[in-house]
Residue frames as a rotation matrix with the C-alpha (Angstrom) as fourth column:
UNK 1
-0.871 -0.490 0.028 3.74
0.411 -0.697 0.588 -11.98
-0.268 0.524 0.808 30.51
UNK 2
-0.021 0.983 -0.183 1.47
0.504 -0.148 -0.851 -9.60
-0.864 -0.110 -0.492 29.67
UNK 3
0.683 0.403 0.608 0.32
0.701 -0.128 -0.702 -8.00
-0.205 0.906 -0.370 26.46
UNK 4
0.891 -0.410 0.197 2.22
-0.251 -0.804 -0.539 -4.67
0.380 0.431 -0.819 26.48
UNK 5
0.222 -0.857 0.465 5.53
-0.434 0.340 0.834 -6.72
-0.873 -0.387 -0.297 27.76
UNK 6
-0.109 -0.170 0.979 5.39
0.907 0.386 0.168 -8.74
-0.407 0.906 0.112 24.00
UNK 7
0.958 0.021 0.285 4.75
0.262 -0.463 -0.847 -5.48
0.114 0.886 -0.449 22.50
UNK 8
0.619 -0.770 0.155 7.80
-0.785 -0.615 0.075 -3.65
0.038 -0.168 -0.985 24.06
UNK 9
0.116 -0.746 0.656 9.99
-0.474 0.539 0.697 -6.79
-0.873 -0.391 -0.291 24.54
UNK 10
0.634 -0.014 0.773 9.77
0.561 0.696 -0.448 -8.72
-0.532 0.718 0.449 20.83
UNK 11
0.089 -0.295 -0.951 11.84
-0.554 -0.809 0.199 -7.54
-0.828 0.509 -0.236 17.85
UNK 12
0.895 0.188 -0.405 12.00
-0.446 0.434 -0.783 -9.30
0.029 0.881 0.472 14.80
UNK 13
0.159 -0.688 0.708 14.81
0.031 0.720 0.693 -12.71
-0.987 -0.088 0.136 14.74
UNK 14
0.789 0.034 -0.613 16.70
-0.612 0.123 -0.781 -13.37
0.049 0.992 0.117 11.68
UNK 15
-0.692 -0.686 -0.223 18.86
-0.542 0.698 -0.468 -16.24
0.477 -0.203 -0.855 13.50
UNK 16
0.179 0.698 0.694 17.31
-0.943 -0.079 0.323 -19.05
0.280 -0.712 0.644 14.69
UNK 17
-0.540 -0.840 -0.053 18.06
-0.837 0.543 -0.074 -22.62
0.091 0.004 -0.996 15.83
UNK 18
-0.685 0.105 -0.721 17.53
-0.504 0.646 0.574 -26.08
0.526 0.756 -0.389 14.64
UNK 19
-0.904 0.424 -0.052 15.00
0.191 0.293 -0.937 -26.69
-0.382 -0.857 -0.345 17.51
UNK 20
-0.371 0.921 0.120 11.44
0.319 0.005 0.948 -27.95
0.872 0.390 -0.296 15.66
UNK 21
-0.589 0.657 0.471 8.88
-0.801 -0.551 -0.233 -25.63
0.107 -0.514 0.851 17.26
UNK 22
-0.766 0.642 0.013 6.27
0.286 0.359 -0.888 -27.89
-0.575 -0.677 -0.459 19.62
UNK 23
-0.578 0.815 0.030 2.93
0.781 0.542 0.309 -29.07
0.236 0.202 -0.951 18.15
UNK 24
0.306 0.839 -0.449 0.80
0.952 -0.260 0.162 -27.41
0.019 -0.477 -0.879 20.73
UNK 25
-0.524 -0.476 -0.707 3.02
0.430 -0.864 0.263 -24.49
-0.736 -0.166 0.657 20.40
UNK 26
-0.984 -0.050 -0.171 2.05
-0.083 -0.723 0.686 -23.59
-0.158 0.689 0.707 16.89
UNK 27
-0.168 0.960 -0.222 -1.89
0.967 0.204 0.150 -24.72
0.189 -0.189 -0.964 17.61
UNK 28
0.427 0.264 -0.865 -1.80
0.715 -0.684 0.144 -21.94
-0.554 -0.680 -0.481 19.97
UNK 29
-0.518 -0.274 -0.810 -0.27
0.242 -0.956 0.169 -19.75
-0.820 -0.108 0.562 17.69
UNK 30
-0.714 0.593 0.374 -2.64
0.669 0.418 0.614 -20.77
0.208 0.688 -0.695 14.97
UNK 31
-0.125 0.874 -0.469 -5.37
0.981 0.180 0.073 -19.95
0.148 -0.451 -0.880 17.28
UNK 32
-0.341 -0.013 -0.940 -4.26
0.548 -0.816 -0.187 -16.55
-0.764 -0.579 0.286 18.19
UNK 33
-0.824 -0.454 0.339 -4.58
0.195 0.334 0.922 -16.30
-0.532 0.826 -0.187 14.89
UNK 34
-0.531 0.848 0.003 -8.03
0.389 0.241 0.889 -17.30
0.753 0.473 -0.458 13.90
UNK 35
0.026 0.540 -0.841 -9.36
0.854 -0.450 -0.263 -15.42
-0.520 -0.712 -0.472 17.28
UNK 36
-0.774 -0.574 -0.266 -8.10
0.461 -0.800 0.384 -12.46
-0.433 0.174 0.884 15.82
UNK 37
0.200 0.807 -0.556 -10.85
-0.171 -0.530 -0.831 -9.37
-0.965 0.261 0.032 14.57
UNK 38
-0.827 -0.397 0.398 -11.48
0.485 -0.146 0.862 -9.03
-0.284 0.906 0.313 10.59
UNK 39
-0.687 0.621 -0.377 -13.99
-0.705 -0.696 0.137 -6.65
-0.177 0.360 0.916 8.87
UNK 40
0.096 0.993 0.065 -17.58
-0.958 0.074 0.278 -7.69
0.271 -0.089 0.958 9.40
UNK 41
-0.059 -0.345 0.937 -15.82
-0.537 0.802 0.262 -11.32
-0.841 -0.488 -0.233 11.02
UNK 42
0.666 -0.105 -0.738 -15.53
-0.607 0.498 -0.619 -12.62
0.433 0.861 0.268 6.96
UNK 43
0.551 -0.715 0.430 -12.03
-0.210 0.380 0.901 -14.38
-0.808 -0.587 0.060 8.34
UNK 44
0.998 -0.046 -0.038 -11.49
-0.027 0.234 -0.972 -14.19
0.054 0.971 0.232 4.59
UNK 45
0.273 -0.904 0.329 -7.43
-0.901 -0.120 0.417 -15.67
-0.337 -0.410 -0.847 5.51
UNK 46
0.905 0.227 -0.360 -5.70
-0.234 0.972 0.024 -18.77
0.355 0.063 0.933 4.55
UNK 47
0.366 -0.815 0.449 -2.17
-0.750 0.028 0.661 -19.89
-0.552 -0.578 -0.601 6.79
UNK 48
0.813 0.342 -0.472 -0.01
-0.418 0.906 -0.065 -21.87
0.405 0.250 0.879 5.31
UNK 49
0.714 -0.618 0.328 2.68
-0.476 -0.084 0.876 -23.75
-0.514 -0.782 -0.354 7.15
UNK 50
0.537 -0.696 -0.476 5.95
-0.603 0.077 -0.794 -24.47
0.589 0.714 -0.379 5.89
UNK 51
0.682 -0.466 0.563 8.19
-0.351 0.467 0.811 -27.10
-0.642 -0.751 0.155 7.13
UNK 52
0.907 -0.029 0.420 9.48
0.327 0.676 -0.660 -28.70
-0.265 0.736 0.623 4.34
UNK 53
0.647 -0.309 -0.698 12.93
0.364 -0.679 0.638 -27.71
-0.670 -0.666 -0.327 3.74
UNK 54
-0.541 -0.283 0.792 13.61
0.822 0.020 0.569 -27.59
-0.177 0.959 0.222 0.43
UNK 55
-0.004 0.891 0.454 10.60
0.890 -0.204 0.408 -25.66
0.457 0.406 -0.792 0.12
UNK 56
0.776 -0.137 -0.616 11.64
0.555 -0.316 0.770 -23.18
-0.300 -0.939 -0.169 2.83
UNK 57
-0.318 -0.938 -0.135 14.93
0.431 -0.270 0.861 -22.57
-0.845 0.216 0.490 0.79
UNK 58
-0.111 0.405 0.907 12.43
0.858 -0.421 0.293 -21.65
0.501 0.811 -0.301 -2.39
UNK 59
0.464 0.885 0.034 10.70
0.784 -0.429 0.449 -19.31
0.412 -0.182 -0.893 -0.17
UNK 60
0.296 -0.825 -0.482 14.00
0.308 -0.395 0.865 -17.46
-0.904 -0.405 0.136 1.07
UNK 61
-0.646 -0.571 0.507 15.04
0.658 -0.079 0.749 -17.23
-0.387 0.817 0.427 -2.59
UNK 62
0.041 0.886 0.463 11.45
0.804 -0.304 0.511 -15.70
0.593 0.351 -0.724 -3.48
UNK 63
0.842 0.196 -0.502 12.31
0.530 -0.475 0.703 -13.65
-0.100 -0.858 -0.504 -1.04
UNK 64
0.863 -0.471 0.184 15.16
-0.238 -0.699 -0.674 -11.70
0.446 0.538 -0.716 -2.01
UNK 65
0.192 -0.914 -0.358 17.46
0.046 0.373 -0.927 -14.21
0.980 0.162 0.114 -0.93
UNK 66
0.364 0.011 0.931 16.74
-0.808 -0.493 0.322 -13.65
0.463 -0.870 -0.171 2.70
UNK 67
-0.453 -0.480 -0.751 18.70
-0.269 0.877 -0.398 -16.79
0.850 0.022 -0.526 3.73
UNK 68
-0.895 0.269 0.355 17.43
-0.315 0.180 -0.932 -17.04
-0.315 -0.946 -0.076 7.94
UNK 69
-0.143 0.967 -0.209 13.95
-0.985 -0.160 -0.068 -17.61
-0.099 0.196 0.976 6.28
UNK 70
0.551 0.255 -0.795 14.57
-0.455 0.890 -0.030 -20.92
0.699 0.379 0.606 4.78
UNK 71
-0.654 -0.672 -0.347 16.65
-0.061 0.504 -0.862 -21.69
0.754 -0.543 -0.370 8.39
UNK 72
-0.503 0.734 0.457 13.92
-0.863 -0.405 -0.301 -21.44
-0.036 -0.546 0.837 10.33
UNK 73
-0.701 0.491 0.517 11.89
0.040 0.751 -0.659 -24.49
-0.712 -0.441 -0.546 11.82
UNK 74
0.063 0.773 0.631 8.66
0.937 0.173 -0.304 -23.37
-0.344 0.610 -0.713 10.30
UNK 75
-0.955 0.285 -0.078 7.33
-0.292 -0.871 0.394 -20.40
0.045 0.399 0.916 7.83
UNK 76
-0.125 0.991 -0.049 4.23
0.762 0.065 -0.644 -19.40
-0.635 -0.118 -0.764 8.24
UNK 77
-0.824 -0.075 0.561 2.69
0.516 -0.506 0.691 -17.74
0.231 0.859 0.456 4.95
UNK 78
-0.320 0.944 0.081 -0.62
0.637 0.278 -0.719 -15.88
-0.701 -0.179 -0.690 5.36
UNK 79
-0.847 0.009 0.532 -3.04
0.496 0.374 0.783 -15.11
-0.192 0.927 -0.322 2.72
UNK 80
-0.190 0.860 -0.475 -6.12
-0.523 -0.497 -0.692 -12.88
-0.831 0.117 0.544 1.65
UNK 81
-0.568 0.431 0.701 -8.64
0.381 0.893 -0.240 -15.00
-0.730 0.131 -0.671 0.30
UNK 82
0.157 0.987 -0.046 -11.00
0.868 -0.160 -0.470 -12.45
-0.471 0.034 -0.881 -0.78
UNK 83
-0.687 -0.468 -0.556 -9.13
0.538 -0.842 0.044 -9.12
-0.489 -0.269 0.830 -2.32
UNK 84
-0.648 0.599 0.469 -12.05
0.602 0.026 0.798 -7.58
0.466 0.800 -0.378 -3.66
UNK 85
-0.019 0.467 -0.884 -13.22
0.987 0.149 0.057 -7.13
0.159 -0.872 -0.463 -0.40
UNK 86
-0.663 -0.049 0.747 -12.91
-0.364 -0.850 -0.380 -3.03
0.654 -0.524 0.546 0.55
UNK 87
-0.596 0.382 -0.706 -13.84
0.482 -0.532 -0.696 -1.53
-0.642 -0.755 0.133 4.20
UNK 88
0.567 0.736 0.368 -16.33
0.814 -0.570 -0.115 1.35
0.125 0.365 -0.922 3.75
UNK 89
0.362 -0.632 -0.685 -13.47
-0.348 -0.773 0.530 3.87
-0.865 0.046 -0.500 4.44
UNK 90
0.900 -0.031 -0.435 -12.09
-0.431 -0.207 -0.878 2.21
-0.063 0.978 -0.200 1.51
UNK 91
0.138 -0.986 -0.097 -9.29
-0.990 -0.140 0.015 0.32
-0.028 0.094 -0.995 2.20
UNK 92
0.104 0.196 -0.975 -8.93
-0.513 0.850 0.116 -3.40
0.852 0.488 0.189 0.99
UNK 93
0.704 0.570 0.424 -10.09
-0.629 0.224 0.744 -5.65
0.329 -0.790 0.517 4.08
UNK 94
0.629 -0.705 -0.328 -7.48
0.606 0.709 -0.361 -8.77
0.487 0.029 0.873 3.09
UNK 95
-0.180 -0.867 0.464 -4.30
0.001 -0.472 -0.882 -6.24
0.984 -0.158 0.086 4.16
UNK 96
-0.436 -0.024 0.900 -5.86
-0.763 -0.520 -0.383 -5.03
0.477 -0.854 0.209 7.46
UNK 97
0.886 0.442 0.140 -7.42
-0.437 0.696 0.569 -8.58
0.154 -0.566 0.810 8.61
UNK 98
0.543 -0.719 -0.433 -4.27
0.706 0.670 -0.227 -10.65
0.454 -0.182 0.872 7.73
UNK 99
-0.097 -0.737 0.669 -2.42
-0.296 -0.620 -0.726 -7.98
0.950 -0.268 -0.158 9.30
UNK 100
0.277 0.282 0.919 -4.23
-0.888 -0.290 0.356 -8.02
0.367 -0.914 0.170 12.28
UNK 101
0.909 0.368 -0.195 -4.00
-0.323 0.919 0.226 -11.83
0.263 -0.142 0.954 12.18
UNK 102
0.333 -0.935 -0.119 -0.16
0.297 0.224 -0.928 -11.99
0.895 0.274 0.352 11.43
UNK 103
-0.229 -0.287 0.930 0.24
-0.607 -0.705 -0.368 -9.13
0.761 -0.649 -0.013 14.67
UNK 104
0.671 0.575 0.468 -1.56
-0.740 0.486 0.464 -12.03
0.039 -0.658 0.752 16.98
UNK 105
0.913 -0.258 -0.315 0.07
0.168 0.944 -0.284 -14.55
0.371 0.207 0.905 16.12
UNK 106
0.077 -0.953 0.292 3.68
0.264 -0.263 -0.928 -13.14
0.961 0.149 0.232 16.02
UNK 107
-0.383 -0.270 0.883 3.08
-0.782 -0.414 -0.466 -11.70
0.492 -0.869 -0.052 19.66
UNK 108
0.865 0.458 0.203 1.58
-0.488 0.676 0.552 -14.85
0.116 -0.577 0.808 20.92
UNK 109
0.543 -0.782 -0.308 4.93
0.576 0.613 -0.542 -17.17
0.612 0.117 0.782 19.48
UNK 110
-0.243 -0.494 0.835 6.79
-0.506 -0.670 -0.543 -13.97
0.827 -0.555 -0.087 21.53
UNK 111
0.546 0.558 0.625 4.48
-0.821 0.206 0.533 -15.16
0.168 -0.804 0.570 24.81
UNK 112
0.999 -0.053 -0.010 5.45
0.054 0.984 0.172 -19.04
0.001 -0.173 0.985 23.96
UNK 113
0.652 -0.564 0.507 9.15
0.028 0.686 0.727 -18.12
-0.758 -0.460 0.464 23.72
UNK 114
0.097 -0.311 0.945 9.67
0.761 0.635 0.131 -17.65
-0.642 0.707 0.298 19.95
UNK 115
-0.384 -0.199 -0.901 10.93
-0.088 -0.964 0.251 -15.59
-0.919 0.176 0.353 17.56
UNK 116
0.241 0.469 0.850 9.55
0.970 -0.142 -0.197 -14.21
0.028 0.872 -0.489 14.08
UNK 117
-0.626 -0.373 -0.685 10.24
0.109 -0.911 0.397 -11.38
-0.773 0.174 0.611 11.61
UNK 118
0.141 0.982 -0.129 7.67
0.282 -0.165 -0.945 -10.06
-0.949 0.096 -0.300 9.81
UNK 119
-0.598 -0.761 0.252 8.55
0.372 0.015 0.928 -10.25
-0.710 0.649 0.274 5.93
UNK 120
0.794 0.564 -0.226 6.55
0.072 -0.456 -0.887 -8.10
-0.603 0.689 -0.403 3.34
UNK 121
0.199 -0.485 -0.852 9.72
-0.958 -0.279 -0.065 -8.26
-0.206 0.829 -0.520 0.73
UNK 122
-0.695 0.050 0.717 9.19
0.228 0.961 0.155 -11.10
-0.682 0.271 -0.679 -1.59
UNK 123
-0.975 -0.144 -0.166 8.08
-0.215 0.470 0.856 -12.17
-0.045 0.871 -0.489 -4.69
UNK 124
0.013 0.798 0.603 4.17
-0.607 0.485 -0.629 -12.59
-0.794 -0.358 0.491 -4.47
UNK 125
0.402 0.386 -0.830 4.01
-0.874 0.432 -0.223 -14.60
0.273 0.815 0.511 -8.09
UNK 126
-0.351 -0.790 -0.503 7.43
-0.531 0.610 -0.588 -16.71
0.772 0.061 -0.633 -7.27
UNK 127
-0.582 0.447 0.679 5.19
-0.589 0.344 -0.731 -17.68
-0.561 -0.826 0.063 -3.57
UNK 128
-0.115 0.991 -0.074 2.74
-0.747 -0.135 -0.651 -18.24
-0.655 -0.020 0.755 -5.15
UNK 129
0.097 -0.343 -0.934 4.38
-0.634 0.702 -0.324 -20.55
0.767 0.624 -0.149 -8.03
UNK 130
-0.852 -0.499 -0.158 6.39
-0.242 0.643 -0.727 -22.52
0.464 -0.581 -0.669 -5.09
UNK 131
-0.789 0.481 0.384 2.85
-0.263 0.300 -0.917 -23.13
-0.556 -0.824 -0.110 -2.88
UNK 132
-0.876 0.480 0.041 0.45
0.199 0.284 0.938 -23.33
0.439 0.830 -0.344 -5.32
UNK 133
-0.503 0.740 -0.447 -1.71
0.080 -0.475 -0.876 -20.54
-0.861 -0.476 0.180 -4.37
UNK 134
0.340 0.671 0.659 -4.75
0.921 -0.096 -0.378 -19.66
-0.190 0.735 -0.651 -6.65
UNK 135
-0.450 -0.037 0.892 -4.47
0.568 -0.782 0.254 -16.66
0.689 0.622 0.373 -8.76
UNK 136
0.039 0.996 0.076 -6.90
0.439 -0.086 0.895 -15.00
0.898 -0.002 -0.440 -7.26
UNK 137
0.858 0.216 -0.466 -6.02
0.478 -0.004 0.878 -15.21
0.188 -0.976 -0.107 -3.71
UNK 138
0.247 -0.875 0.417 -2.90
-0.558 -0.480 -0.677 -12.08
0.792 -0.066 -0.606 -2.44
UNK 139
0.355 -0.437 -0.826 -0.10
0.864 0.491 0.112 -13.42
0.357 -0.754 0.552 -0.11
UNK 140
0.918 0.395 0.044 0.26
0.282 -0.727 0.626 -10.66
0.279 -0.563 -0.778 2.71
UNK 141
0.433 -0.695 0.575 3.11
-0.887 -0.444 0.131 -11.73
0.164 -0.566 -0.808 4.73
UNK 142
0.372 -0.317 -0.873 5.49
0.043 0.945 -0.325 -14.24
0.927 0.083 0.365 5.73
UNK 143
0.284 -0.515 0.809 7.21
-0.945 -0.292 0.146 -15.06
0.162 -0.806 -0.569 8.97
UNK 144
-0.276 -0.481 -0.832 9.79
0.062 0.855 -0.515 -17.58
0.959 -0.194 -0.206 9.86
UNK 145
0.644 0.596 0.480 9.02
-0.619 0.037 0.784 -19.14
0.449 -0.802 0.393 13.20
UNK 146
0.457 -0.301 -0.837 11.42
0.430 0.898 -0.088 -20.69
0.779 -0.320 0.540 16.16
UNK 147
0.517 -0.441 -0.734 13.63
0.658 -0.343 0.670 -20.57
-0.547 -0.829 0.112 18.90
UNK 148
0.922 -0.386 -0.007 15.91
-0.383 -0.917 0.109 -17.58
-0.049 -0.098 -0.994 18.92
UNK 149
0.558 -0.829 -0.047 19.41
0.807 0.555 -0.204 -18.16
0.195 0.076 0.978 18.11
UNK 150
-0.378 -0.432 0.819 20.56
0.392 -0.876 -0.282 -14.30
0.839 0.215 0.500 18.51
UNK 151
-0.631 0.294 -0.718 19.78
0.747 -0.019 -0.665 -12.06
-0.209 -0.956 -0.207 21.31
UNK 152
0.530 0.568 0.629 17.08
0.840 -0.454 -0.298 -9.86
0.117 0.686 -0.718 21.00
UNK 153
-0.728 -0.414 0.547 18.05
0.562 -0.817 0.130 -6.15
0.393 0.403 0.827 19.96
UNK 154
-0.466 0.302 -0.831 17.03
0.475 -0.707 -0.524 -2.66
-0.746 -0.639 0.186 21.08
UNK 155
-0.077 0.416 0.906 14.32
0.951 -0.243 0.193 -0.90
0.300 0.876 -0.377 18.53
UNK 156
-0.969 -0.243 -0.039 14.15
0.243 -0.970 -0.004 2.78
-0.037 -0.013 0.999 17.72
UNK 157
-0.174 0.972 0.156 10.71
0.981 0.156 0.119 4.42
0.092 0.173 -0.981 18.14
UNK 158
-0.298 0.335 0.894 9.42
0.227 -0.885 0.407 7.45
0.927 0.324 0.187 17.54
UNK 159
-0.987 0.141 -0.077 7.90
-0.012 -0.540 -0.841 9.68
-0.160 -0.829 0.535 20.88
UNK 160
-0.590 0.800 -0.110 4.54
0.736 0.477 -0.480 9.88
-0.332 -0.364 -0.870 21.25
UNK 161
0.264 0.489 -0.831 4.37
0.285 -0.863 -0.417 13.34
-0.921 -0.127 -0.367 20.38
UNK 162
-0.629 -0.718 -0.300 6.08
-0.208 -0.216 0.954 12.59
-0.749 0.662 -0.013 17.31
UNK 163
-0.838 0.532 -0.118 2.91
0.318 0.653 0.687 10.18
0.443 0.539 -0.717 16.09
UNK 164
-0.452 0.863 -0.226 0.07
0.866 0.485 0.122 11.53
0.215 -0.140 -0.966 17.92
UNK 165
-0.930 0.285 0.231 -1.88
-0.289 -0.957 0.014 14.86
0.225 -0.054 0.973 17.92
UNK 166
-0.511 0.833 -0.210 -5.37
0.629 0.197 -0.752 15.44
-0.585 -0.517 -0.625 19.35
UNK 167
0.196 0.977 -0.080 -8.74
0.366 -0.149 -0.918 16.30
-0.910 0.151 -0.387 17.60
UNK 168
0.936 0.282 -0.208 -7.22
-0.101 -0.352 -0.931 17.09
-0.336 0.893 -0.301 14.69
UNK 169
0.631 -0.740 0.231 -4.13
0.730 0.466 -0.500 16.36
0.262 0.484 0.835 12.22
UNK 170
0.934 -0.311 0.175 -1.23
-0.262 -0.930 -0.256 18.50
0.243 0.194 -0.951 12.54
């Protein structure tokens, strides 16, 4: 598979089945991970993995009750270490690194087979209570992680000409 096959072929799972995701599997999505670009290479990120399954069922509830979260094999939380940080265009670095990091990852586990749905609605305090993050440090995103249990689905997208214009806005 190549790259622009996982972009166009993934969509976000919210069924998945009771099949624990493979060791070397989530290494490798780890890894895509931590390869991944951040502003001036800080890596200023922290992953945490979720198995636990109590815990898993907090983290669904923190989550606005999203139940498929806390069915999932693993969650993977991920974290800006650093939010203080800013780009020189101004925009805080944490968002757009873990982003970038979360976007690797999620299309690698695609590569290996697996599904994930990219969760930005949730509680950051209630996470943060249930993992015992520092103050300090912002949780980005979440994604459950496993086999598919659902088939994947067709996504709507905009046209090219709908999102892109040349040398200037318009």
């Amino acid at each position: 598979m190549n790259v622009f096959d996982a972009i166009s072929q993934r969509s976000s799972i919210r069924a998945y089945k009771i099949t624990d995701v493979e060791e070397d599997k989530l290494k490798k999505i780890l890894e895509a991970g931590r390869l991944s670009p951040s502003a001036s290479n800080r890596q200023d990120w922290k992953f945490i993995i979720v198995k636990n399954k109590e815990t898993k069922k907090k983290l669904a509830k923190a989550a606005f009750a999203q139940s498929f979260i806390g069915e999932a094999p693993v969650v993977i939380v991920a974290c800006g270490t650093e939010p203080k940080t800013f780009m020189a265009c101004g925009q805080p670095a944490y968002t757009v690194d873990v982003s970038i990091a979360c976007a690797f990852m999620i299309l690698q586990a695609y590569e290996l087979g697996l599904g994930t749905c990219w969760i930005g609605a949730f509680e950051e305090g209630e996470v943060k209570k249930i993992l015992g993050i520092p103050k300090e440090v912002r949780v980005v995103a979440m994604t459950p992680l496993g086999y598919p249990n659902q088939p994947s689905s067709q996504k709507f997208r905009k046209s090219l000409d709908q999102i892109v214009c040349f040398e200037e806005y318009k």
